[in-house]
PDBQT receptor file of N, H, CA, C and O in Angstrom, charges set to zero:
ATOM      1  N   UNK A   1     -10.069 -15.984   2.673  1.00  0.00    +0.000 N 
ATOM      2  CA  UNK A   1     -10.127 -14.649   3.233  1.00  0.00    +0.000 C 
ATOM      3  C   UNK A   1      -9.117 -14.482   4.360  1.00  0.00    +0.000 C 
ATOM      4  O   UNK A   1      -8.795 -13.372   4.784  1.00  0.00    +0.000 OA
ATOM      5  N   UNK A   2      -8.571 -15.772   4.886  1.00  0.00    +0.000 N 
ATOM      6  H   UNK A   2      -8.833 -16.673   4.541  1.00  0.00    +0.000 HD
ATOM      7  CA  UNK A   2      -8.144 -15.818   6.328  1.00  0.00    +0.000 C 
ATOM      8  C   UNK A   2      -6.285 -14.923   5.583  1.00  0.00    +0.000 C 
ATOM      9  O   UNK A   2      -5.400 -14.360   6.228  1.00  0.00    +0.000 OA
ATOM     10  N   UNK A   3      -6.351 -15.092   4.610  1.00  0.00    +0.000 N 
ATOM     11  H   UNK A   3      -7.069 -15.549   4.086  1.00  0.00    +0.000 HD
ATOM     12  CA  UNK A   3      -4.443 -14.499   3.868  1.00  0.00    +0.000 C 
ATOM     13  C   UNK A   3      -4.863 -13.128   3.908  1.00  0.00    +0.000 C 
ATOM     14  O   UNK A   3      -3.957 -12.411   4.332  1.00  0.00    +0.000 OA
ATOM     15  N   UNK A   4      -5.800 -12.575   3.648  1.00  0.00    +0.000 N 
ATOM     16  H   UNK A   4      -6.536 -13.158   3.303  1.00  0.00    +0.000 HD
ATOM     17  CA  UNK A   4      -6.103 -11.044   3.486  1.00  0.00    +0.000 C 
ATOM     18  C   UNK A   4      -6.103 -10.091   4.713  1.00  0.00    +0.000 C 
ATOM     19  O   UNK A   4      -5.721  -8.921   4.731  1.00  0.00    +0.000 OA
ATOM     20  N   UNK A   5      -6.621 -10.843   5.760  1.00  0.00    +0.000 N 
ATOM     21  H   UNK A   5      -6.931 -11.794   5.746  1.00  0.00    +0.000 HD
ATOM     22  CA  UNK A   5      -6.462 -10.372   7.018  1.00  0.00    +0.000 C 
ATOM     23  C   UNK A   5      -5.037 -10.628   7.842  1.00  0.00    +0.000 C 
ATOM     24  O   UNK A   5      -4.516  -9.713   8.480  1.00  0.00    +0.000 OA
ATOM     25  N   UNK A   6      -4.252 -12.437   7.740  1.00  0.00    +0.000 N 
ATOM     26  H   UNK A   6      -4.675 -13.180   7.222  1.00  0.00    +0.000 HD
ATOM     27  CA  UNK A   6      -3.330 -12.412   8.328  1.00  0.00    +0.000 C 
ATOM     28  C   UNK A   6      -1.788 -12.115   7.575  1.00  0.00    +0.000 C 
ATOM     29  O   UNK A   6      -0.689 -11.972   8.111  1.00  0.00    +0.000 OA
ATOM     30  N   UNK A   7      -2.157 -12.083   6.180  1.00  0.00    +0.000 N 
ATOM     31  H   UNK A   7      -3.050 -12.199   5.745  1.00  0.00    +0.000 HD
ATOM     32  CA  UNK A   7      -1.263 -12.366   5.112  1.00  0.00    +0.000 C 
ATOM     33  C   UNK A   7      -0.527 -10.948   5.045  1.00  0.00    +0.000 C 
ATOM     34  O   UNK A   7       0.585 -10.987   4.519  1.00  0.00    +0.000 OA
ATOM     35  N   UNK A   8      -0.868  -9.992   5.391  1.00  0.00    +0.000 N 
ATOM     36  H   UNK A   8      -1.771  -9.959   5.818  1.00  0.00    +0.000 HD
ATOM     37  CA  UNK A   8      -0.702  -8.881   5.149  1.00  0.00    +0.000 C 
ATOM     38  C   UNK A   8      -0.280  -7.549   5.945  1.00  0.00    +0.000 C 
ATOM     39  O   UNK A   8      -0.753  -7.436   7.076  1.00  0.00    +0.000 OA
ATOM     40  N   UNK A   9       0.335  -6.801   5.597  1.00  0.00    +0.000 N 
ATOM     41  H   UNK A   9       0.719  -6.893   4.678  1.00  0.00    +0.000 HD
ATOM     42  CA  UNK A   9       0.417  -5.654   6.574  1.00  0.00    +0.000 C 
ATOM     43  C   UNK A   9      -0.818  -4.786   6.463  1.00  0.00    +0.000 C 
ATOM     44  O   UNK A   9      -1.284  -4.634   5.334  1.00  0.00    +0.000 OA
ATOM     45  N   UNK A  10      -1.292  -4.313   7.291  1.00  0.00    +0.000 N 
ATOM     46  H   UNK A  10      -0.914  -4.437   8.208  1.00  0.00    +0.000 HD
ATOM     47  CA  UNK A  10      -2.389  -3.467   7.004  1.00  0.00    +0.000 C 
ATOM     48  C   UNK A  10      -2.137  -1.940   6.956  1.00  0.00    +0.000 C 
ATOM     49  O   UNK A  10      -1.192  -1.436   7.563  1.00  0.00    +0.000 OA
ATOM     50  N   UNK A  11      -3.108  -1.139   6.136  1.00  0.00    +0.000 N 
ATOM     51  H   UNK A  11      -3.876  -1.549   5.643  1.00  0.00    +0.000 HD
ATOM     52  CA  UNK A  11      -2.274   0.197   5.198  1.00  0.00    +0.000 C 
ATOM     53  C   UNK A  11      -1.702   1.163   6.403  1.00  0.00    +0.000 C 
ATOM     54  O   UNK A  11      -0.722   1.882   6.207  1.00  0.00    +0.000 OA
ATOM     55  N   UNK A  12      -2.502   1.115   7.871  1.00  0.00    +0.000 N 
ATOM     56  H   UNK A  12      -3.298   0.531   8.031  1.00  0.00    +0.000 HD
ATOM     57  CA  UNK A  12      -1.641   2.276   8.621  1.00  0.00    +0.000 C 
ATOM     58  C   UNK A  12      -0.653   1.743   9.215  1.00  0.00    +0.000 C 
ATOM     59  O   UNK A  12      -0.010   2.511   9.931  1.00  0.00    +0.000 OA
ATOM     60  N   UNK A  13      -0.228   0.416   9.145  1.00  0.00    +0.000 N 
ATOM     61  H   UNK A  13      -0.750  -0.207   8.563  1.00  0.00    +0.000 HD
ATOM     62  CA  UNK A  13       1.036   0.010   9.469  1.00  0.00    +0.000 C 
ATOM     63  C   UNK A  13       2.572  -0.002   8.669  1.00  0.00    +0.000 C 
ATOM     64  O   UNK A  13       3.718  -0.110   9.106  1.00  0.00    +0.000 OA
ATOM     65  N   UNK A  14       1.909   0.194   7.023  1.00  0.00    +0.000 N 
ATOM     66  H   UNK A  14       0.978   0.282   6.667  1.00  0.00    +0.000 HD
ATOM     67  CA  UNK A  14       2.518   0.331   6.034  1.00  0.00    +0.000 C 
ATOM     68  C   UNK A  14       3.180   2.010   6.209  1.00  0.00    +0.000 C 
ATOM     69  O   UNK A  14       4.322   2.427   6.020  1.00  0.00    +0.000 OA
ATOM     70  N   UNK A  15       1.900   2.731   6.655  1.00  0.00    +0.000 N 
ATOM     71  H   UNK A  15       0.972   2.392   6.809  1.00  0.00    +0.000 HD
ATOM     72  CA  UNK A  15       2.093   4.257   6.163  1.00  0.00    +0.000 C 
ATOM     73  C   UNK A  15       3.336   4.457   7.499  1.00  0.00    +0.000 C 
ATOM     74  O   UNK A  15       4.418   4.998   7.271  1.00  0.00    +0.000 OA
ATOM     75  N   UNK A  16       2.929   3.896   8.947  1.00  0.00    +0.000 N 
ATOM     76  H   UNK A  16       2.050   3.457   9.132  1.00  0.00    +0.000 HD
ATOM     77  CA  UNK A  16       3.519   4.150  10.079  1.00  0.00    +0.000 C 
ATOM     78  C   UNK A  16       5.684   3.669   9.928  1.00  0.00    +0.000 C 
ATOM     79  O   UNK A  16       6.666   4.362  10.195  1.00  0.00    +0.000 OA
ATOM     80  N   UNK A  17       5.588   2.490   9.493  1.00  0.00    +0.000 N 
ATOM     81  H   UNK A  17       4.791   1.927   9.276  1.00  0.00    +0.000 HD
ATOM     82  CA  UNK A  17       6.789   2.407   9.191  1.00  0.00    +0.000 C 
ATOM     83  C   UNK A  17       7.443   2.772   8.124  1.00  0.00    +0.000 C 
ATOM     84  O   UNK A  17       8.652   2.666   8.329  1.00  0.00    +0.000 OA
ATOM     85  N   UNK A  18       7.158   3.219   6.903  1.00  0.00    +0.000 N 
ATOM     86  H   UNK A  18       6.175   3.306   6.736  1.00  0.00    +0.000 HD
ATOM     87  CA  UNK A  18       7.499   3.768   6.103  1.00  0.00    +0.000 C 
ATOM     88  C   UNK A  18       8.496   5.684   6.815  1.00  0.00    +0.000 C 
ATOM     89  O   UNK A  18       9.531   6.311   6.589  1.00  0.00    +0.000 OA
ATOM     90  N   UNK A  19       6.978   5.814   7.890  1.00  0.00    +0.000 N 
ATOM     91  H   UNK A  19       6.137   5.304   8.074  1.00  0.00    +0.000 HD
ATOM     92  CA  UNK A  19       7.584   6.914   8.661  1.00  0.00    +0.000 C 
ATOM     93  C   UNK A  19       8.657   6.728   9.560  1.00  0.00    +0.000 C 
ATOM     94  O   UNK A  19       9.460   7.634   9.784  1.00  0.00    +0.000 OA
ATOM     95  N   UNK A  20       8.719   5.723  10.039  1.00  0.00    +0.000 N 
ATOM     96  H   UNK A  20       8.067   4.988   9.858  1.00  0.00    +0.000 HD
ATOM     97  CA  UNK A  20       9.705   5.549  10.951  1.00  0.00    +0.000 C 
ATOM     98  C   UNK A  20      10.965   5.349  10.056  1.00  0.00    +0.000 C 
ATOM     99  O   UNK A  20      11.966   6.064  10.083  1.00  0.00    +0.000 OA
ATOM    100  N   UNK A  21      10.745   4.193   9.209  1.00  0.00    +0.000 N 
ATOM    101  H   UNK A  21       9.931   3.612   9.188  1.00  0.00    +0.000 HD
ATOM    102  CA  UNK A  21      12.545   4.096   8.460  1.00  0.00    +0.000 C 
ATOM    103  C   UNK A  21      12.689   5.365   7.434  1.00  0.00    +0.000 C 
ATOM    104  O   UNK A  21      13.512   5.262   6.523  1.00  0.00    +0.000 OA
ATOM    105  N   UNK A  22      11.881   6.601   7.564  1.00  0.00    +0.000 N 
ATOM    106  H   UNK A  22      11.213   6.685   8.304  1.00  0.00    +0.000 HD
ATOM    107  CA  UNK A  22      12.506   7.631   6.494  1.00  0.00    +0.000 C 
ATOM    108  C   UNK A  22      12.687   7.577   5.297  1.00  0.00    +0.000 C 
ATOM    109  O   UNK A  22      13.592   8.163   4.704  1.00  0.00    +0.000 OA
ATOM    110  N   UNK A  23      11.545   6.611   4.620  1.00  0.00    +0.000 N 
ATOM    111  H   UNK A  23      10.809   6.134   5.101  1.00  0.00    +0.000 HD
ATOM    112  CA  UNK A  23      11.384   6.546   2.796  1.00  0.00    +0.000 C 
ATOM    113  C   UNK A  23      11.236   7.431   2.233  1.00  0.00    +0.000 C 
ATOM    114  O   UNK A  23      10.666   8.416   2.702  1.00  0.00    +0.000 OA
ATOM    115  N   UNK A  24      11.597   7.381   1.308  1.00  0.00    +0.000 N 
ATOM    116  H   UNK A  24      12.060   6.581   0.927  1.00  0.00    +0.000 HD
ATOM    117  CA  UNK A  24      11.000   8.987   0.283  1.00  0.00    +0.000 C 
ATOM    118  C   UNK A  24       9.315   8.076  -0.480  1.00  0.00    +0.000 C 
ATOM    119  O   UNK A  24       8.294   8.764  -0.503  1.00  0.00    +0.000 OA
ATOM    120  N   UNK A  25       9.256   6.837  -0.935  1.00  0.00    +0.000 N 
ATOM    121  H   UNK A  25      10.086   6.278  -0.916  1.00  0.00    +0.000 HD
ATOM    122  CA  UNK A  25       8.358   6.519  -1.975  1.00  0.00    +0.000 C 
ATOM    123  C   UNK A  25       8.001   5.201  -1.028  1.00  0.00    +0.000 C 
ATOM    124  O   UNK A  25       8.912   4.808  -0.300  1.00  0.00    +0.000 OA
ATOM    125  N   UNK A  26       6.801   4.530  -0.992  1.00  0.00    +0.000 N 
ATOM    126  H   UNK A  26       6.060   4.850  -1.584  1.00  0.00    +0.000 HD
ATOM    127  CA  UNK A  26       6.261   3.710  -0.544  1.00  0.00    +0.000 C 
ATOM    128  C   UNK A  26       5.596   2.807  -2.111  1.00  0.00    +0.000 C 
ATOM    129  O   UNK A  26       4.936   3.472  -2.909  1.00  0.00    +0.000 OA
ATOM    130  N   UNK A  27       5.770   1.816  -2.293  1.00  0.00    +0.000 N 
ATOM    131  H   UNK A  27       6.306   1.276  -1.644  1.00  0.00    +0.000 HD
ATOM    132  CA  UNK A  27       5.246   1.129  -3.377  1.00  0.00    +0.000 C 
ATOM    133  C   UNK A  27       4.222   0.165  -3.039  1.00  0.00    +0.000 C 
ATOM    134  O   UNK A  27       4.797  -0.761  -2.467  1.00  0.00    +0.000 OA
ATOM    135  N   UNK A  28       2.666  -0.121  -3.136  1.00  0.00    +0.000 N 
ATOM    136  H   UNK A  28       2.199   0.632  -3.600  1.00  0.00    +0.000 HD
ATOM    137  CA  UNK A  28       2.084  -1.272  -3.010  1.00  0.00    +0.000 C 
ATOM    138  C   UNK A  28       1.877  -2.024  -3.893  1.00  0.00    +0.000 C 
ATOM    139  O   UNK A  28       1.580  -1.699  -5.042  1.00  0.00    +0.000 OA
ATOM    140  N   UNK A  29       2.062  -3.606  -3.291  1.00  0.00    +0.000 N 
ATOM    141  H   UNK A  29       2.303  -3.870  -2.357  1.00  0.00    +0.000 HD
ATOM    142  CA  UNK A  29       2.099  -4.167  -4.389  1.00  0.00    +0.000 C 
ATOM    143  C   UNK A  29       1.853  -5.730  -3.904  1.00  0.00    +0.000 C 
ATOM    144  O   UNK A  29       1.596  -6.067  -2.748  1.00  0.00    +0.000 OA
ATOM    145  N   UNK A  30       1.932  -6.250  -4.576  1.00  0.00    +0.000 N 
ATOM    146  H   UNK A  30       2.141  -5.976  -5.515  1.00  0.00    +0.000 HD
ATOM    147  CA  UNK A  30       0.764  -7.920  -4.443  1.00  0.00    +0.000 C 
ATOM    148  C   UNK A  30      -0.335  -7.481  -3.286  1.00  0.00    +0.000 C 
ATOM    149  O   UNK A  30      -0.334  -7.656  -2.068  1.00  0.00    +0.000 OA
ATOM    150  N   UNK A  31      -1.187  -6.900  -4.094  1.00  0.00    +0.000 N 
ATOM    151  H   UNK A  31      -1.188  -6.758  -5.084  1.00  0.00    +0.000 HD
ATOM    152  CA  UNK A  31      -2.453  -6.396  -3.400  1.00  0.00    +0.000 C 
ATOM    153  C   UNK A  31      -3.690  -7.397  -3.671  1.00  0.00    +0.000 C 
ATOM    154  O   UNK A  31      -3.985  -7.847  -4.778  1.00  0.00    +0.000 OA
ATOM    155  N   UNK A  32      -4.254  -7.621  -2.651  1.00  0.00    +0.000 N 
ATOM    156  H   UNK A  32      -4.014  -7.256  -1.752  1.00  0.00    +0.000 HD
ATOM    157  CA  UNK A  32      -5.160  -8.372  -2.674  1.00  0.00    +0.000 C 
ATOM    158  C   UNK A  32      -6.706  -7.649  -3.183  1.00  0.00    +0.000 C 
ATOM    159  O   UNK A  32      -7.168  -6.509  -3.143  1.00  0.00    +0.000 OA
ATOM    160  N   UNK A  33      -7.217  -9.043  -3.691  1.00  0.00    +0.000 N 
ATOM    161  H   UNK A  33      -6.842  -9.969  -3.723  1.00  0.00    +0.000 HD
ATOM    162  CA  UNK A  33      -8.191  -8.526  -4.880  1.00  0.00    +0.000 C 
ATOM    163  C   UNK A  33      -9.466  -7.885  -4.510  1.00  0.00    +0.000 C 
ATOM    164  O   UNK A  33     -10.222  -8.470  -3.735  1.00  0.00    +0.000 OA
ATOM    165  N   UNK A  34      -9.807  -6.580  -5.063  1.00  0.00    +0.000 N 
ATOM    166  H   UNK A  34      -9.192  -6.104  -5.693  1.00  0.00    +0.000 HD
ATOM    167  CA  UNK A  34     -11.090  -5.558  -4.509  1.00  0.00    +0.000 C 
ATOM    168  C   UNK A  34     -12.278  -5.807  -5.631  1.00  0.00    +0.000 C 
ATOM    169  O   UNK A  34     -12.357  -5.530  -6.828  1.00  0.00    +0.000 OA
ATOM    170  N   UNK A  35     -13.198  -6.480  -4.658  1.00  0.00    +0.000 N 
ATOM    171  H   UNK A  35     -13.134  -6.705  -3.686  1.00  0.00    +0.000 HD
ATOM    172  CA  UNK A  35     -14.475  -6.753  -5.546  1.00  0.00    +0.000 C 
ATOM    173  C   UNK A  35     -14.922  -6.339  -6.542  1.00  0.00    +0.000 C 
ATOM    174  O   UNK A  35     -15.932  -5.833  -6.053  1.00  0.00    +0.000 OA
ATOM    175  N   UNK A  36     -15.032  -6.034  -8.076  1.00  0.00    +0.000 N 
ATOM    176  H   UNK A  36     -14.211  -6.445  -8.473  1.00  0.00    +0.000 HD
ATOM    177  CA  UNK A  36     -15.281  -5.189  -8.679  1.00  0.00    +0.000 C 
ATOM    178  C   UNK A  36     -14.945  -4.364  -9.138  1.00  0.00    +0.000 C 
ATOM    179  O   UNK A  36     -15.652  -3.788  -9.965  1.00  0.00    +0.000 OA
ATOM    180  N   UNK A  37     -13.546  -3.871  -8.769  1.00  0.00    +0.000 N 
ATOM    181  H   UNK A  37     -12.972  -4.339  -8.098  1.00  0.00    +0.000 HD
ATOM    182  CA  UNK A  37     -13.011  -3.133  -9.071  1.00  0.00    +0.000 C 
ATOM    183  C   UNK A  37     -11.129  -2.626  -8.851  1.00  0.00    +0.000 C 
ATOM    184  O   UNK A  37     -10.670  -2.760  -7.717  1.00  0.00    +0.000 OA
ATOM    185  N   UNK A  38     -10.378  -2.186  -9.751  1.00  0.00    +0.000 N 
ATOM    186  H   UNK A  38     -10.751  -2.077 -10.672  1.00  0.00    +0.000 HD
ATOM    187  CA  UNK A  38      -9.181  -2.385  -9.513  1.00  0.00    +0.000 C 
ATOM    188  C   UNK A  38      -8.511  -1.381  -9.164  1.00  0.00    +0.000 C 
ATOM    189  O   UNK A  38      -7.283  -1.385  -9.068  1.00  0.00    +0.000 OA
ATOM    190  N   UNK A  39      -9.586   0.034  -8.833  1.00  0.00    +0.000 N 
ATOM    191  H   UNK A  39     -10.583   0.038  -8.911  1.00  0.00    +0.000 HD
ATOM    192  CA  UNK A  39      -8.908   1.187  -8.356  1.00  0.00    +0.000 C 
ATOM    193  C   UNK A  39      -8.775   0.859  -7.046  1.00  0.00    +0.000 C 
ATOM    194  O   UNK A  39      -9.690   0.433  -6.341  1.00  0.00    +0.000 OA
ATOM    195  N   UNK A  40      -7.090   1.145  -6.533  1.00  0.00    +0.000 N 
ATOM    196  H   UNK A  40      -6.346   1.491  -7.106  1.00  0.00    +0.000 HD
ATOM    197  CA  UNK A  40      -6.471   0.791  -5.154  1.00  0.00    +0.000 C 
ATOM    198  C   UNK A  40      -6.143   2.375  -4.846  1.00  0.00    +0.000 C 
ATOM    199  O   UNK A  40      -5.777   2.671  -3.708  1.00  0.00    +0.000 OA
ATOM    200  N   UNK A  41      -6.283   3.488  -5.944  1.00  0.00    +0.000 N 
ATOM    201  H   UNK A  41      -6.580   3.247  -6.868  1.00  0.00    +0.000 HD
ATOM    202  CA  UNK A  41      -6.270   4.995  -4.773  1.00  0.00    +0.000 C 
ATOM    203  C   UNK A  41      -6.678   5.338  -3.734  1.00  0.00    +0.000 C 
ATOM    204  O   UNK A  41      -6.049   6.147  -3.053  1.00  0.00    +0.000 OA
ATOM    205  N   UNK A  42      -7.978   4.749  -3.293  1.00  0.00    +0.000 N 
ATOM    206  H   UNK A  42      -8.489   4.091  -3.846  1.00  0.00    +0.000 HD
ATOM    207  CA  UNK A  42      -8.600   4.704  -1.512  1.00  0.00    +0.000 C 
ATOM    208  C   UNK A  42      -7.567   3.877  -0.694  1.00  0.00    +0.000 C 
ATOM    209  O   UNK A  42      -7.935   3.966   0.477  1.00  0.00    +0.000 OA
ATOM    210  N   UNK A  43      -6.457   3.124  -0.768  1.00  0.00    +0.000 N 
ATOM    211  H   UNK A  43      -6.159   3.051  -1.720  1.00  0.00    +0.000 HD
ATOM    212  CA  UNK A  43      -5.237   1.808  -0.257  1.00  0.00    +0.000 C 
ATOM    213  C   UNK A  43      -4.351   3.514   0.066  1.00  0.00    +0.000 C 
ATOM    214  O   UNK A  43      -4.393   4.137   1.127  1.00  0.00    +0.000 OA
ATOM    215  N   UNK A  44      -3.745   3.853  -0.982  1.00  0.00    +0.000 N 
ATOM    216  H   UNK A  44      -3.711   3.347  -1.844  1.00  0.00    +0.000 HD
ATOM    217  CA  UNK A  44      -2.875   4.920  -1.543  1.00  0.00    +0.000 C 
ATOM    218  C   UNK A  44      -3.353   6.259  -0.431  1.00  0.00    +0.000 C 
ATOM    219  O   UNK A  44      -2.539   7.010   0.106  1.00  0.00    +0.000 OA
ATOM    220  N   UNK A  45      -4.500   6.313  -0.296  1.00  0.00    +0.000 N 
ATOM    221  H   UNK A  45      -5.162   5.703  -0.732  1.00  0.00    +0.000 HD
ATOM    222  CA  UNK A  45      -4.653   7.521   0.643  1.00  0.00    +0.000 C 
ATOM    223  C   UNK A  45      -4.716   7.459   1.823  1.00  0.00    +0.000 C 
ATOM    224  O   UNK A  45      -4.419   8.290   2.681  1.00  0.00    +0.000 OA
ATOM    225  N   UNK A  46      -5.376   5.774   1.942  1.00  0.00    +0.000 N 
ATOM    226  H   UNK A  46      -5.617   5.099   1.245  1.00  0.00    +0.000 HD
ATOM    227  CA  UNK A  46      -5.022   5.741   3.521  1.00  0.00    +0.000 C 
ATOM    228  C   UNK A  46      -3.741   5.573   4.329  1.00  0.00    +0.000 C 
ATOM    229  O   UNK A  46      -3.691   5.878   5.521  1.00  0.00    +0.000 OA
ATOM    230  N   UNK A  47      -2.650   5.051   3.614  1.00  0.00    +0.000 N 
ATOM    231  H   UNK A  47      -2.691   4.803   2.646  1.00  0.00    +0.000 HD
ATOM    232  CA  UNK A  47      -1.341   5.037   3.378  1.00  0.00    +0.000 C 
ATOM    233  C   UNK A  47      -0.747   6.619   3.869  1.00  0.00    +0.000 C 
ATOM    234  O   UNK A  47       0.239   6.837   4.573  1.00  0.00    +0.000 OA
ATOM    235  N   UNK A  48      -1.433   7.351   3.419  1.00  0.00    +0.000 N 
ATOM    236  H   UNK A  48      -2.234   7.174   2.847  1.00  0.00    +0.000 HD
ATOM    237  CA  UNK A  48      -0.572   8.998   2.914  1.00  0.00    +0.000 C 
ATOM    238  C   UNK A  48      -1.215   9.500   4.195  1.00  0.00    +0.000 C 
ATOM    239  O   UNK A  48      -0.798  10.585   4.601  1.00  0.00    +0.000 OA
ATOM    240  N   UNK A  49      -2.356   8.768   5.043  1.00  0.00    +0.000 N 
ATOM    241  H   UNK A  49      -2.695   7.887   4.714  1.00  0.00    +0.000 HD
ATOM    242  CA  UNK A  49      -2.631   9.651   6.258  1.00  0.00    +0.000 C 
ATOM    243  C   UNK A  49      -1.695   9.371   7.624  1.00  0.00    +0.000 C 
ATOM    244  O   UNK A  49      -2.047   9.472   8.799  1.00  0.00    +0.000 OA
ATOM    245  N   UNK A  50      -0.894   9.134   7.292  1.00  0.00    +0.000 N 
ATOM    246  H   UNK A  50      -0.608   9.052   6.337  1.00  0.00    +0.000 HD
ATOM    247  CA  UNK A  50       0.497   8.110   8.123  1.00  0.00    +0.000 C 
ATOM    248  C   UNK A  50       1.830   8.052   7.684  1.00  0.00    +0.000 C 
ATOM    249  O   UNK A  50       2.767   7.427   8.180  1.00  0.00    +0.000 OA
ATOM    250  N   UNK A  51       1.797   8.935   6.482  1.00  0.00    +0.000 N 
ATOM    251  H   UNK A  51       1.036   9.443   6.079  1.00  0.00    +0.000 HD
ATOM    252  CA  UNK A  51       2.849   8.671   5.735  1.00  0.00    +0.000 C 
ATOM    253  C   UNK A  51       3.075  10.054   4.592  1.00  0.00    +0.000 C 
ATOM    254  O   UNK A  51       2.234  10.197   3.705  1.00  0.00    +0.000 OA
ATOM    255  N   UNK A  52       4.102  10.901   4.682  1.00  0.00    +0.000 N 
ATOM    256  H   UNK A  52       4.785  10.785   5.403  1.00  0.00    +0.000 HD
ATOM    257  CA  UNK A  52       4.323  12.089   3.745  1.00  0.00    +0.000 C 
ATOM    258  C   UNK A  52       4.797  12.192   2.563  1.00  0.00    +0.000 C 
ATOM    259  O   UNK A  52       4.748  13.169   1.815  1.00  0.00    +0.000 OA
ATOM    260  N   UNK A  53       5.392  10.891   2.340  1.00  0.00    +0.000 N 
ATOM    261  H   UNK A  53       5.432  10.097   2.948  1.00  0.00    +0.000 HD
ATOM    262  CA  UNK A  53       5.956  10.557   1.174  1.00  0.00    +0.000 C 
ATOM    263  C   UNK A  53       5.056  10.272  -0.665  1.00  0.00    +0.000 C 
ATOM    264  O   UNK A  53       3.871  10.573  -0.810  1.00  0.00    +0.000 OA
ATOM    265  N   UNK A  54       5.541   9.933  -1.332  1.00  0.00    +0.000 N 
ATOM    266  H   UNK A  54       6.503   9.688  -1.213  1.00  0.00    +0.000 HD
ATOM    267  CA  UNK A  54       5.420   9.129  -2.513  1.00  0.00    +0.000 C 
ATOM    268  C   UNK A  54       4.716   8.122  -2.150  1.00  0.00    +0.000 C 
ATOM    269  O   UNK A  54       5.096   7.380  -1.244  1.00  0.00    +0.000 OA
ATOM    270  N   UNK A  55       3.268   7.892  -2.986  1.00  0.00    +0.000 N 
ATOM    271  H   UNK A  55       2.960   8.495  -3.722  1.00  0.00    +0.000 HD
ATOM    272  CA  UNK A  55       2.788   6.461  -2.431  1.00  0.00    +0.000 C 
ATOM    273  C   UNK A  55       2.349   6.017  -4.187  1.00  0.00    +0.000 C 
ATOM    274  O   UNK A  55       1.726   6.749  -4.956  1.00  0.00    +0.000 OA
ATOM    275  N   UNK A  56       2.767   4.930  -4.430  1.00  0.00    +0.000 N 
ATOM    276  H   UNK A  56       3.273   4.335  -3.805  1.00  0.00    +0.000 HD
ATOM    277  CA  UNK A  56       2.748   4.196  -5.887  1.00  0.00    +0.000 C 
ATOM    278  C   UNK A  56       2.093   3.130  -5.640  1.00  0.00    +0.000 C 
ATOM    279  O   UNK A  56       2.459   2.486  -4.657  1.00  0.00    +0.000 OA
ATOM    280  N   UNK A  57       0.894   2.603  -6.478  1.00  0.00    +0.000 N 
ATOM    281  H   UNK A  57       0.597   3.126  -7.277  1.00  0.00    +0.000 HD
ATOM    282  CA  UNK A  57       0.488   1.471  -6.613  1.00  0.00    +0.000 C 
ATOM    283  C   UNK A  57       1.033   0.741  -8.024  1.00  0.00    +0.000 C 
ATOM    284  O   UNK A  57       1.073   1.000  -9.227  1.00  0.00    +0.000 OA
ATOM    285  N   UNK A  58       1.306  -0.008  -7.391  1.00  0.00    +0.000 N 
ATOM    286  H   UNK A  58       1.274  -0.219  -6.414  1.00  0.00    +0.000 HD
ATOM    287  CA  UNK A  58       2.323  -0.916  -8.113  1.00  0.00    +0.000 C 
ATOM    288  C   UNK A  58       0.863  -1.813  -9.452  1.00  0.00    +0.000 C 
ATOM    289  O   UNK A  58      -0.317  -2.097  -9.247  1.00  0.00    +0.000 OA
ATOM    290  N   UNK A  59       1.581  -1.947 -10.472  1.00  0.00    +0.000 N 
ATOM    291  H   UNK A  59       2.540  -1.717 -10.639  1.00  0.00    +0.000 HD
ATOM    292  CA  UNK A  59       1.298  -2.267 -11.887  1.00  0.00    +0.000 C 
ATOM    293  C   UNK A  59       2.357  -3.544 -12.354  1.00  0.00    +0.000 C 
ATOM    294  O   UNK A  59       3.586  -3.579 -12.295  1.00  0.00    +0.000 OA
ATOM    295  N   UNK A  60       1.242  -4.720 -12.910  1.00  0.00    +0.000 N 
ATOM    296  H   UNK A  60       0.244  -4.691 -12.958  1.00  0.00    +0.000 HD
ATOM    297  CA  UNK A  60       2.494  -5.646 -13.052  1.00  0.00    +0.000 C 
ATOM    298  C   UNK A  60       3.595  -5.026 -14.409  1.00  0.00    +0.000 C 
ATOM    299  O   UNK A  60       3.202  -4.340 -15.353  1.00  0.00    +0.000 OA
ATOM    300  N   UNK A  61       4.783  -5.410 -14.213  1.00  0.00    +0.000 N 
ATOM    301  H   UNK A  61       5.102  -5.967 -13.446  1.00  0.00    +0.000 HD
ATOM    302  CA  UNK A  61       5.904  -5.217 -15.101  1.00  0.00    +0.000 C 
ATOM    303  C   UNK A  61       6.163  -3.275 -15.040  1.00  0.00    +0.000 C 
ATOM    304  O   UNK A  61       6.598  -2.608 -15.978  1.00  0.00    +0.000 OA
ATOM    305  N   UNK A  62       5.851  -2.875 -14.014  1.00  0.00    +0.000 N 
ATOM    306  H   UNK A  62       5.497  -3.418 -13.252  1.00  0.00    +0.000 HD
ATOM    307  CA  UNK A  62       6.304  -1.873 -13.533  1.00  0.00    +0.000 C 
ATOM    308  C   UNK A  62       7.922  -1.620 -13.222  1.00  0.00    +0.000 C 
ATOM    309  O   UNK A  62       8.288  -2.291 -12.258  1.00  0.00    +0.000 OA
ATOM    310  N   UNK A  63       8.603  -1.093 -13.607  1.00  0.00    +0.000 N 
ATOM    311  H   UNK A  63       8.305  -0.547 -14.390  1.00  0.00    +0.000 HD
ATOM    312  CA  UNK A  63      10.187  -0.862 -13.006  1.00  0.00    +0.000 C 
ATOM    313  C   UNK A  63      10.689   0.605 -12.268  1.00  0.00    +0.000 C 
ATOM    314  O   UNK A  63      10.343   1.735 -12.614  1.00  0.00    +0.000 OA
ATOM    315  N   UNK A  64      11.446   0.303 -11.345  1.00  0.00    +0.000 N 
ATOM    316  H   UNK A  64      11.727  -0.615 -11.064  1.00  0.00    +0.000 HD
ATOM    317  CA  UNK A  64      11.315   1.101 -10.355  1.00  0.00    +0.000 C 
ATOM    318  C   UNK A  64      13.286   1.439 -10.478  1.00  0.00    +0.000 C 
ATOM    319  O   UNK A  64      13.829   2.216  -9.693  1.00  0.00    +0.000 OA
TER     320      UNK A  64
């Protein structure tokens, strides 16, 4: 558990710099695993409350 907490950026830090360097699209991706379930749109929105852009959850063999 200790990679999930330190391993990672956490989503309003994601959404915050995304704002600062002026992205158009934010992509998440090597997301760590949600109990039960693999919808990451609640990741995706908290992202978008920090962030105006494009937010994509990333899918393996996705191309960008």
């Amino acid at each position: 558990m200790r990679q999930a907490t330190q391993g990672h950026m956490n989503l309003e830090d994601i959404g915050k710099m995304a704002t600062r360097a002026n992205v158009k699209t934010v992509v998440l991706s090597h997301l760590t695993r949600r109990v039960g379930t693999d919808n990451y749109t609640p990741w995706a929105e908290e992202v978008k409350k920090h962030f105006s852009g494009q937010v994509v959850i990333a899918k393996d063999l996705m191309t960008f």
